[in-house]
C-alpha positions in Angstrom: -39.0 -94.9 199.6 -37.2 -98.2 198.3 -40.4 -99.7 196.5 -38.5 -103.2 196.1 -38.2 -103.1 199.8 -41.5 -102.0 200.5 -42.6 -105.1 198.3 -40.4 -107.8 199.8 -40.9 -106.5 203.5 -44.6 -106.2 202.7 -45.1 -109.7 201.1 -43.0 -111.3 203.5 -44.7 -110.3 206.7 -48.0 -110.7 205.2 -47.0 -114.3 204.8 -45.8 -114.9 207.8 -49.4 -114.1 209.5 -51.0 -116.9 208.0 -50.7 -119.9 209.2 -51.4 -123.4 207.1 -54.9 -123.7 208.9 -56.3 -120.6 207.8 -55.2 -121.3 203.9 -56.7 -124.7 204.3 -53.5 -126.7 204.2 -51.7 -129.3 206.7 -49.5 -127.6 208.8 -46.8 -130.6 209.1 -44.4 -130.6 212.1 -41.0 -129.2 210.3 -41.8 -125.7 210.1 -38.6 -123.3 210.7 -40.4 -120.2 209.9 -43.8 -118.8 210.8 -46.9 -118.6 208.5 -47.1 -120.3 204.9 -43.8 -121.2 202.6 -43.7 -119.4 199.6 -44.0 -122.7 197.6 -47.4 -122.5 199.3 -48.5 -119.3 198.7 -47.4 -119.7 194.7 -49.6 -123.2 194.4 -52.9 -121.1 196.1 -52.5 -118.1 193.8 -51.8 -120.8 191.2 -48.4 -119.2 189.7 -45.2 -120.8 189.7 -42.7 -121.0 192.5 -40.1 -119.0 190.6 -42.4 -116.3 189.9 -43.6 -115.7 193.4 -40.0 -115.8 194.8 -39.5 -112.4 192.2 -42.1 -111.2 193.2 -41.8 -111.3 196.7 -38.0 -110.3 196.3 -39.2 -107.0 195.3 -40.1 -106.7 191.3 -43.6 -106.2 190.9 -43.4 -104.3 187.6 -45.4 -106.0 185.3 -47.0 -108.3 187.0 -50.8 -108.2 185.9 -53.9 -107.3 187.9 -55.2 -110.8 187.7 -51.8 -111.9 189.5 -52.0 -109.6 191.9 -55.4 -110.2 192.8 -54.4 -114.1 193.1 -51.3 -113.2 195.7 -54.1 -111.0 197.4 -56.6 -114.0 197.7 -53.4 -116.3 198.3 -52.5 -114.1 201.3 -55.6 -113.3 203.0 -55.5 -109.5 202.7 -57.9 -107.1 204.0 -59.2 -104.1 201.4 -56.7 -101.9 202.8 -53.6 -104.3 202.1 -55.4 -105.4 198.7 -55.1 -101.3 198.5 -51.8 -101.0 199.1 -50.4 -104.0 197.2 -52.1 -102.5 194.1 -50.3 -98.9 194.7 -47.3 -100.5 195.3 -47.2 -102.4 191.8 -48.2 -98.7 190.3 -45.5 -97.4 191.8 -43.4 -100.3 190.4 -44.3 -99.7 186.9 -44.1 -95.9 187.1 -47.7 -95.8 186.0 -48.6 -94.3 189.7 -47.1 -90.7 187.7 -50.3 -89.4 186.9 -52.4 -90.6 189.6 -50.3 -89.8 193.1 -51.1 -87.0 194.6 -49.5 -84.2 194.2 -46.8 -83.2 196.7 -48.3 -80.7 199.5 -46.0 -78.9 201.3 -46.3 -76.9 204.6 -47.5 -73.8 202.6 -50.5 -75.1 201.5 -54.0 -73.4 202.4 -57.6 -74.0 202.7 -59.2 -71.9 200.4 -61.8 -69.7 201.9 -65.2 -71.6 201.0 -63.7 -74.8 202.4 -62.4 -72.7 205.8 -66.2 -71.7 205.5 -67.6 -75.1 205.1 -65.4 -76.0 208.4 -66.7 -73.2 210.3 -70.1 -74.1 209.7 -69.7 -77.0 211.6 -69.9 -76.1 215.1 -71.2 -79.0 217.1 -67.9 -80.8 216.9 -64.0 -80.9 215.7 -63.6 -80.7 212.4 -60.2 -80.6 210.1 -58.6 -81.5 206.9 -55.2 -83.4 207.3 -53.2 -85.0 204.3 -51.4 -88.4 204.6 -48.5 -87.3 206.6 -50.9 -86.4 209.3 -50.2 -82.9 209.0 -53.4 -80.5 210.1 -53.9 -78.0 207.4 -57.3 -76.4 207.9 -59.5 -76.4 211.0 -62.6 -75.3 212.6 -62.7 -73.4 216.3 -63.2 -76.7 217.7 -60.5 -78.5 216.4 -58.1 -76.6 217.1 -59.4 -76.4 220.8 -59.2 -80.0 221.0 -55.9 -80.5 219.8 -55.0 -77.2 221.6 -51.7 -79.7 223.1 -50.7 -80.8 219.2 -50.7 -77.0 218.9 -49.2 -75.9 221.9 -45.3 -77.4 221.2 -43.7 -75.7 218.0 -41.8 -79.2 217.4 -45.2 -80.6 216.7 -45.5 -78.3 213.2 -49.6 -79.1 213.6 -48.7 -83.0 212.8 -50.8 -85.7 214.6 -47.9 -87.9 213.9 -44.9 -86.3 215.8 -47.4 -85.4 218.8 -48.5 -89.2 218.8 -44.6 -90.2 219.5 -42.9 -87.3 220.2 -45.0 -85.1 222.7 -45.6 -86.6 226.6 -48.7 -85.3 226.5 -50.4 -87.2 223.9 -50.2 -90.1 227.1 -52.6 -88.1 228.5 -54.7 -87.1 225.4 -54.9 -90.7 224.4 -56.3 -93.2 226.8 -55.9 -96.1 224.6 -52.6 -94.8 223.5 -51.1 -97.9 221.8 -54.4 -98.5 219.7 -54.1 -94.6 218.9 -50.5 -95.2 217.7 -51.2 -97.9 215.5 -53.7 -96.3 213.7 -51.1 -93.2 213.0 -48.6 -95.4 211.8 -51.0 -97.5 209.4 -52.1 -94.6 208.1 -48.2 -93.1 207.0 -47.4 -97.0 205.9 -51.1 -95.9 203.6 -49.6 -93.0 202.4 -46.2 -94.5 201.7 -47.3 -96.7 199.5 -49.9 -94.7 197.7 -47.5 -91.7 197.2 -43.5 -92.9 197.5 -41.9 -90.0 196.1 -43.3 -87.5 199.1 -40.0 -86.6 200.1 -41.7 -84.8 203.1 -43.2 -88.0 204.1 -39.4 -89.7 203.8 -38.3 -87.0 205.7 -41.1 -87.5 208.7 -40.6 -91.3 208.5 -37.1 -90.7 209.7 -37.0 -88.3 211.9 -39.9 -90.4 214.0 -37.8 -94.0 213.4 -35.0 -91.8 214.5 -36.4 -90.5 217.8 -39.2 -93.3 218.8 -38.2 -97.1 219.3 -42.2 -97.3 219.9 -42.6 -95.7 215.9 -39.7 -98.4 214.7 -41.4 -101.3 215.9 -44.8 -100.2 214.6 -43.3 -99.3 211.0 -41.5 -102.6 210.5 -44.5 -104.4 210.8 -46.1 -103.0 207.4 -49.3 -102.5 208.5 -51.8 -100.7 206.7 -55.8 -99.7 207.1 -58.5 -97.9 206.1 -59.4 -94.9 208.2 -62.8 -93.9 207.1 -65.2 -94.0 210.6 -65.2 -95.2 214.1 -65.6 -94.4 217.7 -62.4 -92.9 219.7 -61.6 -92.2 223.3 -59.9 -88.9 224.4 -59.2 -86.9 227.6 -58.7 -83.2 226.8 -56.8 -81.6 229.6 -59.8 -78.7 230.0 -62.9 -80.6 229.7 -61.9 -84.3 230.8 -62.9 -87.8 229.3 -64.8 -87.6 225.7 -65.4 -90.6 223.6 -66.6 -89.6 219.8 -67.8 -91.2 216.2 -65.6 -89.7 213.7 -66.4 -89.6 209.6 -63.4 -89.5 207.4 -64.2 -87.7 204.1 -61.7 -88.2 201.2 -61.8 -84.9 199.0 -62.7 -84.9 195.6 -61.2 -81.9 195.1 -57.9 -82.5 196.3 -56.8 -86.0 196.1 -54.7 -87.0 199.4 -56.7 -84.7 201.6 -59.1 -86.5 204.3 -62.1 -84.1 205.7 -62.4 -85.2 209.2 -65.5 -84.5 211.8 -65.7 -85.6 215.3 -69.5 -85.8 216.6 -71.0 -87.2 220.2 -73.9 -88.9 220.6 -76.8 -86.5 221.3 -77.7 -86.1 224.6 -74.9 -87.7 225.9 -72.3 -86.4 228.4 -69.8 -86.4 225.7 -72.3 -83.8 223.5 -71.9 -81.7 227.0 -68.2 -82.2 226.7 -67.9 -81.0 223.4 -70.6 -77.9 224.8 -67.9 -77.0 227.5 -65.0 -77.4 224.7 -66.4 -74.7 222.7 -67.2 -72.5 225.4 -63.2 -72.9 226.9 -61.9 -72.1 223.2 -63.8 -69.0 223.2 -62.8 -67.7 226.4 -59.0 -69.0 225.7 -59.4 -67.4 222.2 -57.9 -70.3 220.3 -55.7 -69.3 217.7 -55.5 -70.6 214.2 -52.7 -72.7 212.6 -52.0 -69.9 210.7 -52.0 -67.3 213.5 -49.8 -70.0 215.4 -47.5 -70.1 212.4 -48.5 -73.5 211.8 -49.0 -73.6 208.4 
């Protein structure tokens, strides 16, 4: 990834979501451009004009933590986009070297007390996917629920390229363009945590490639945390569920996310999930690896 284009596009549409109201200043009647000017953003993080224009041109190397914290304030962002800013400006100074992740390709495996710890849960889906959104490792259940992410081959067990790629994530996702936001925030996440994932450049363009919907989403340079919430789903054997999930980051493998899918006890998503696991046993689910997944 181009950081210095990452930065500018980043900074730029940032600042064009706030509008002089929000940041406390009159919003005049000879505006040409939406949200604040960058004269404007430069007087609230209290840094010359100059400097902000280089900075939002691209070159955040050097700039200091208590700068970036001041655009961040300046700009209105969110934890996540605070997040991202700050990985960006590693990146930028190289010093992101001995903290990104390392590079995880298609061969990687769960190793067996982790494939046990998934197993052991058996009330719901559970999985471990990196940033690109690749599944790696999976219990029964997860792979039963996304039995259509590991029915096509072009997939290659990626929640990504079923999102835009495969018809029949329509179906699998009722609120399909929330679901497709949150897929793309989360490879803008990973973008600028870990620029040098060539995989992830790879992914990036193949999907801007094939998916007008992916293009517009990626231009926007959003970004989010995806640590818990509650989803709606409709698996093609066992109908409508709606589920909390828990996102886990892994201690003991940086870029990996631990996620489990639960339903509220007693409800008729819990049955769902029930008549889930009883389907994958009778269908005899395979694994990724068995699928030649991994």
């Amino acid at each position: 990834m181009d950081n210095q284009a990452e930065v500018r596009e980043f900074l730029t549409s940032r600042r064009a979501k706030i509008n002089p109201e929000q940041a406390g200043l009159p919003s005049g009647s000879r505006r040409r451009v939406p949200g604040l000017r960058r004269s404007e953003v430069a007087a609230l993080a209290d840094v010359s004009v100059e400097y902000y224009a280089k900075l939002e041109r691209g070159n955040l190397a050097g700039a200091s933590p208590a700068v970036l914290e001041a655009v961040a304030r300046a700009l209105r962002l969110d934890d996540a986009e605070r997040a991202h800013l700050l990985n960006l400006a590693q990146a930028a100074d190289g010093s992101d070297a001995l903290t990104r992740p390392r590079r995880r390709g298609t061969q990687w495996k769960a190793h067996r007390s982790l494939q046990w710890v998934l197993d052991a849960v058996t009330a719901g889906p559970a999985f471990v996917r990196n940033g690109r959104m690749d599944l790696l490792a999976a219990n029964q259940l997860a792979r039963a629920f996304y039995d259509d992410a590991y029915a096509t081959p072009g997939n290659q067990a990626n929640l990504a390229r079923f999102q835009f790629l495969d018809p029949a994530s329509r179906r699998f996702y009722p609120d399909w363009d929330q679901a497709a936001d949150v897929v793309v925030s989360i490879l803008r996440t990973e973008a600028g945590r870990n620029s040098h994932d060539k995989d992830l450049h790879d992914l990036v363009g193949e999907l801007s490639t094939r998916s007008a919907e992916f293009r517009t989403r990626w231009g926007a340079h959003n970004v989010r945390h995806h640590g818990t919430g509650t989803k709606r789903f409709h698996h093609h054997a066992v109908g409508d569920l709606t589920l909390a999930y828990e996102g886990l980051e892994m201690a003991a493998a940086p870029g990996l996310t631990l996620t489990v899918y639960t339903a509220e006890p007693g409800s008729v998503d819990e049955e769902g999930l029930r008549l889930l696991a009883s389907w994958s046993t009778t269908q005899n689910v395979a694994s990724p690896a068995e699928r030649g997944a991994d």
